[in-house]
N, C-alpha and C positions, 0 to 999 in steps of 0.2 A: 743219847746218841749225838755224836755229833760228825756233820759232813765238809768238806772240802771239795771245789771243783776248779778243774783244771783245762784249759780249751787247746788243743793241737793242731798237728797240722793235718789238712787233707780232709776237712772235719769231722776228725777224731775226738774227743776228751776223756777224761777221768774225773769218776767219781767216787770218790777214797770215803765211807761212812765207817766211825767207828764202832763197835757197840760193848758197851762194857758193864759195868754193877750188877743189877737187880736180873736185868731183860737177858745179860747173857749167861747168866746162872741161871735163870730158869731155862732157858734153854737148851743148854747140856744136859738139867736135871730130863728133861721131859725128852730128848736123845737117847740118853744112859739107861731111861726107864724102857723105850721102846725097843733098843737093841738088850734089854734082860728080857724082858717078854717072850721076843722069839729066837732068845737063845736055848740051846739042849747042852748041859754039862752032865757025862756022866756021873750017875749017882743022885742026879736029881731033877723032878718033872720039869717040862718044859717051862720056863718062864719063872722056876722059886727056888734058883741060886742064890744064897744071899750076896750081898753087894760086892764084900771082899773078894769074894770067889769068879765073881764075871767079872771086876778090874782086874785081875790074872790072866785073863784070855781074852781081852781085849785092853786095844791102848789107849791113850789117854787121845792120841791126834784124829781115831777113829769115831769119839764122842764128838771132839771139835768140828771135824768135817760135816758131822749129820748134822749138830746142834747148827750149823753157818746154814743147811739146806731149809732148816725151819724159820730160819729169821732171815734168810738173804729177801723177799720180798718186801719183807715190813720196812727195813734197812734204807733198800731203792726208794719205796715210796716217799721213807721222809727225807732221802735226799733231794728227790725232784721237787718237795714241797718247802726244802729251805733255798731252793734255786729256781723259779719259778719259769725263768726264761729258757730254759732249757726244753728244745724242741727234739724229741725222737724221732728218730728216720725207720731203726730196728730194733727191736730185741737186745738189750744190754749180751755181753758176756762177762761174766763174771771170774775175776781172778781172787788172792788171798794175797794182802800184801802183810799181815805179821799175825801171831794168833798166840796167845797163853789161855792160861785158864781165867785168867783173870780179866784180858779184853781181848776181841778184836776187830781187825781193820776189815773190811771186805775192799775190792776196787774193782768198779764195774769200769768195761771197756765201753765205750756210746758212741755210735753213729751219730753225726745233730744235722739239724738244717742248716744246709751251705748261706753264708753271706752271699747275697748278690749287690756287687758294685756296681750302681746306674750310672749311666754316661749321660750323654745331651741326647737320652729318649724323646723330647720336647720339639728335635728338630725332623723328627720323623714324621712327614705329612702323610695322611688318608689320602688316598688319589679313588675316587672313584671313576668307574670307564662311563662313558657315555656308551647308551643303549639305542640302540635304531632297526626297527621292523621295519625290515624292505615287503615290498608287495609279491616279489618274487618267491619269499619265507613265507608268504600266507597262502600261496596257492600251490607250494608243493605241500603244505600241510594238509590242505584241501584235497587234493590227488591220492595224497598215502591216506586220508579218511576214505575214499572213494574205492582206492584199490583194497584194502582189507574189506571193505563191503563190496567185491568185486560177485560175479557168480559165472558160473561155466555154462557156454553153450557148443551143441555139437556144430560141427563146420562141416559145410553139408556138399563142397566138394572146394578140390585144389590139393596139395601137397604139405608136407608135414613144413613150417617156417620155426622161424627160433622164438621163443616163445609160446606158440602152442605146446598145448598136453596131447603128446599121443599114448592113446590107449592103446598097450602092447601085449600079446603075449610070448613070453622067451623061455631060452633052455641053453644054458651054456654049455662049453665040453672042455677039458682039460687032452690036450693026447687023445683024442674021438672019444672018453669016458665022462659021464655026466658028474656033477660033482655036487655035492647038498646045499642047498640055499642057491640055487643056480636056477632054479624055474618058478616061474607067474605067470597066472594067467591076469586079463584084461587090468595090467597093471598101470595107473593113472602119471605119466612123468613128464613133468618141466622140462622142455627143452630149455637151455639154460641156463637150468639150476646148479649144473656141477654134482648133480648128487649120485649121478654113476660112474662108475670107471671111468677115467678119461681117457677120451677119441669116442667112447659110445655116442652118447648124444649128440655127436659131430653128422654122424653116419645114419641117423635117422631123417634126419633134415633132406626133405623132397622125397620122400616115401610118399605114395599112393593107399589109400584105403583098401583093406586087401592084401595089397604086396608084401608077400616074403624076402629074408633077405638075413643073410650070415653076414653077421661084424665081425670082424677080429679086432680083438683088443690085448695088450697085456698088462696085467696086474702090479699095480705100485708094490716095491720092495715092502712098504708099511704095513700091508694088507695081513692075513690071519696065513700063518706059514705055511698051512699044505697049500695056499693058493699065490701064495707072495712069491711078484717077480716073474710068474710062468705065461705064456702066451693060452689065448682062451679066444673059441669059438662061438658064438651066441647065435642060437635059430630066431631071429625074429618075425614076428606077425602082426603087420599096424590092421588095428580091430577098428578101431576110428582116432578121430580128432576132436578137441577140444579147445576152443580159446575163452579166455576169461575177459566177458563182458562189464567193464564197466556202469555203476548207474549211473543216470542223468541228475547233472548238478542243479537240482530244482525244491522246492518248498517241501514236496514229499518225501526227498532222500532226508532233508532234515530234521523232519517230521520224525521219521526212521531211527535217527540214531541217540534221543532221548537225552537230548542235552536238557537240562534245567534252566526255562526262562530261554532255550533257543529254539524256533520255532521257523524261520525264513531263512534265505539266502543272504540276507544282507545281515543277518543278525547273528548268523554263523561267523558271517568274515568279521565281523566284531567283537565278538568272544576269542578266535584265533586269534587275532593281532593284541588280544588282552593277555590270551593264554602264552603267548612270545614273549610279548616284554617281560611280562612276571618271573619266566623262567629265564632269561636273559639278565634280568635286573639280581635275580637271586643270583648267580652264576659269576655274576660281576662284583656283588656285594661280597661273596665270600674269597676271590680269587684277592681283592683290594685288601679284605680283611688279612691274608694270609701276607699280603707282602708287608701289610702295618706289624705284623707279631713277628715276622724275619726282618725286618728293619730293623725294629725296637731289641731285638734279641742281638742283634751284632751289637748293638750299643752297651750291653750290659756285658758284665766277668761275673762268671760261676762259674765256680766247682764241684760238679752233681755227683752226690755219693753214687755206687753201685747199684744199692740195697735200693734205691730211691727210683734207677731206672727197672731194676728184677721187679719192684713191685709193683711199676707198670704196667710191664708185659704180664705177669702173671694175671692183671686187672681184664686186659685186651686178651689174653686165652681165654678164661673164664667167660666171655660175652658174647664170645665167637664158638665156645662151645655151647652155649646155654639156645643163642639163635639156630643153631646147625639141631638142635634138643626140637626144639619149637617145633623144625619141618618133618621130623622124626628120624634123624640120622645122627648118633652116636659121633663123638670126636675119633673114635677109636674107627669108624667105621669109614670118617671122611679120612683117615690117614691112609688107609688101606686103599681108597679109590683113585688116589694123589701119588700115591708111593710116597709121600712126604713120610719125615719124624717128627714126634714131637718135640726135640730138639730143634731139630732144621726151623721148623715153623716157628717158635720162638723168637730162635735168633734174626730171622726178618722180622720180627716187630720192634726188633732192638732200638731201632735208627729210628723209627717213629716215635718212639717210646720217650727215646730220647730229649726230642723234640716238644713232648707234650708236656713232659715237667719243666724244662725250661722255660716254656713259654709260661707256663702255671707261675714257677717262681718268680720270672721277670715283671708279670701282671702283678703278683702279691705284694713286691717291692715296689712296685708302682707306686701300687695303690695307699701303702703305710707313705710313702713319698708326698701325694695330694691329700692325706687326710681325708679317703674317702672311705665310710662304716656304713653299716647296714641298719635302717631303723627300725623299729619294733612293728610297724604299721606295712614298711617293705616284705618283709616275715612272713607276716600271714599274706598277704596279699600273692606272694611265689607259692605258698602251700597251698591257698585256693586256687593257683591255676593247676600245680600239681594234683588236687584232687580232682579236678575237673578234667585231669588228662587220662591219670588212670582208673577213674571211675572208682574209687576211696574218697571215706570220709578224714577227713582234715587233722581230727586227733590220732587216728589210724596211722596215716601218714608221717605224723610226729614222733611216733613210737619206734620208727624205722628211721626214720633221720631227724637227728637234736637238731636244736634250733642253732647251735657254735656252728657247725658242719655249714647247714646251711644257709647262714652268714657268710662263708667264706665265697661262697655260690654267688652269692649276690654283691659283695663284693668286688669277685674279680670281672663280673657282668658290665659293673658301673666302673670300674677302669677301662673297660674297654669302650663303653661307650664317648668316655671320658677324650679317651685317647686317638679315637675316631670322629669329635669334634675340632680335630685340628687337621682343618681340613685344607688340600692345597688350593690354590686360587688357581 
């Protein structure tokens, strides 16, 4: 065999392998043999025409065709293995650029990995933000711990305020007729909350314990159509009141909420102001991050195949289905909740999509740029933390991902950190 390759534009190429003597004769023979087999010529059983008689109703191009379908694999391979640098993106297609009985050409069409042209990546500084926990940020954090461990007590006399719960019992009416989902008794609601019609819980507000009292409200256009848009009656009955007591910021609320290693007042407000920065500092580190990979990413040219972004998205469907699997809700099932398509949905991940092989390729050219490689002792040391994350053993986890793959992993890790010691003053 022998191959030829050719680089184009858009990155496209050709790979022209010819195959001829021995390998494409046997190849026709073992074509020719399989198309007599399951041929039926009358006059005689399936498969024991002798030879002359099946070359009469079949052609000589129809051997060639099948005999290219049994060797177009073999072909590929030893193209790619006399071209080594040859990176796929996709799936070759295969064309026929000339064919006899005696040889021929195949020309596979190939996707490759785009060149990426690096600029002055070098002058792109890391800017990290400074981080600062106000005392202000520690005691609303402290408040919203207090109000979720809030508890309701009855209010034992005065008028309904905003914010109490008044406990109601109601009966709506549409045109003086009652309408389904329209009545409760001693039903528990937020003044405040927004969670009924609005103007209702306007109209409760200074109600007496006891007191009756017809609201009129009318229903948002939004609402479920026999009721949407129509003006509506409601019999109210405040049955009591309710406000939601805060607990006292003391050693025993702390006690209460089972922090690990927290146990006092003071040691609360020291874990918060721990638990801020961390999350602040994360928050900063990856926002700084993002602008170092859109920085770096302006400074580079590429030209990102198609097939390179489809095969992201298709990576980012799959993951988003597979989590949606976890909670036990079908992809097909979150379409239908969404009205989304799976088309639609796709095509928003496009731009993302986009984004993530760029920044992938931009990193990998980096990183052949600094001469940075992955050591053998790096390797396993990433597969110990990977076993250790998902609770697999190490060889396990090698079986699922080769050690090349996961090179490239760590690789493009140590460019980024690389690239994140150029840090601005």
């Amino acid at each position: 065999m022998k191959a030829v390759y050719e680089l184009k534009e858009n990155n496209s190429a050709e790979l022209l392998v010819t195959v001829k003597g021995e390998r494409w004769q046997k190849a026709q023979k073992k074509a020719f043999n399989k198309i007599k087999s399951d041929l039926e010529i009358p006059g005689f059983r399936k498969g024991k025409a002798p030879e002359a008689k099946v070359r009469q109703v079949v052609s000589e191009q129809t051997i060639w065709y099948d005999a290219i379908d049994l060797i177009a694999q073999e072909a590929l391979e030893f193209g790619l293995e006399e071209y080594k640098d040859i990176r796929l993106v996709d799936r070759p297609a295969l064309d026929v650029q000339a064919m006899t009985s005696d040889e021929v050409t195949l020309k596979f069409l190939l996707t490759v990995y785009p060149e990426v042209k690096l600029g002055d990546y070098k002058a792109v500084e890391y800017k990290e933000s400074r981080v600062t926990v106000t005392k202000k940020m520690v005691e609303e954090e402290i408040a919203r711990l207090q109000q979720n461990n809030s508890f309701e007590v009855l209010k034992e006399e005065g008028a309904v305020e905003n914010g109490d719960i008044a406990v109601i019992d109601f009966e709506g009416f549409i045109d003086d007729e009652p309408f389904e989902g329209g009545k409760a008794t001693e039903y528990p609601l937020e003044i405040g909350s927004g969670s009924f019609i609005p103007g209702f819980e306007e109209q409760i507000i200074g109600m007496n314990i006891g007191e009756e009292k017809d609201i009129d409200v009318t229903f948002p256009k939004e609402y479920a159509a026999e009721v949407a848009g129509k003006p509506a009656v409601f019999k109210v009955k405040l049955e009591g009141i309710k406000v939601k007591q805060l607990p006292e910021l003391n050693d025993d609320f702390v006690e209460e909420l089972e922090i690990e290693g927290v146990k006092t007042v003071e040691e609360l407000t020291k874990h918060i102001r721990s638990d801020i920065r961390e999350r602040k500092l994360q928050q900063a580190e990856e926002e700084a991050t993002n602008a170092l990979l859109d920085g770096i990413c302006e400074t580079c040219e590429v030209e990102i195949p198609e097939a390179m972004i489809n095969s992201e998205v298709e990576d980012t469907y799959n993951q988003y289905a597979q989590r949606l699997q976890a909670q036990g809700i079908s992809i097909d099932m979150y379409f239908q909740i969404t009205g989304m398509t799976k088309e639609d949905f796709k095509l928003n991940l496009k731009e993302e999509a986009e984004k993530k092989v760029r920044v992938r390729l931009a990193l990998e050219a980096i990183g052949k740029d600094l001469g940075i490689s992955a050591t053998k002792e790096e390797l396993e040391e990433e597969y110990k933390t990977m076993s250790e994350q998902y609770q697999m053993e190490v060889e396990q986890i090698k079986q699922y991902i080769p050690a090349e793959y996961l090179a490239e992993d760590v690789k493009m890790k140590k460019t980024l950190e690389a690239l994140k010691g150029n840090k601005a003053e």
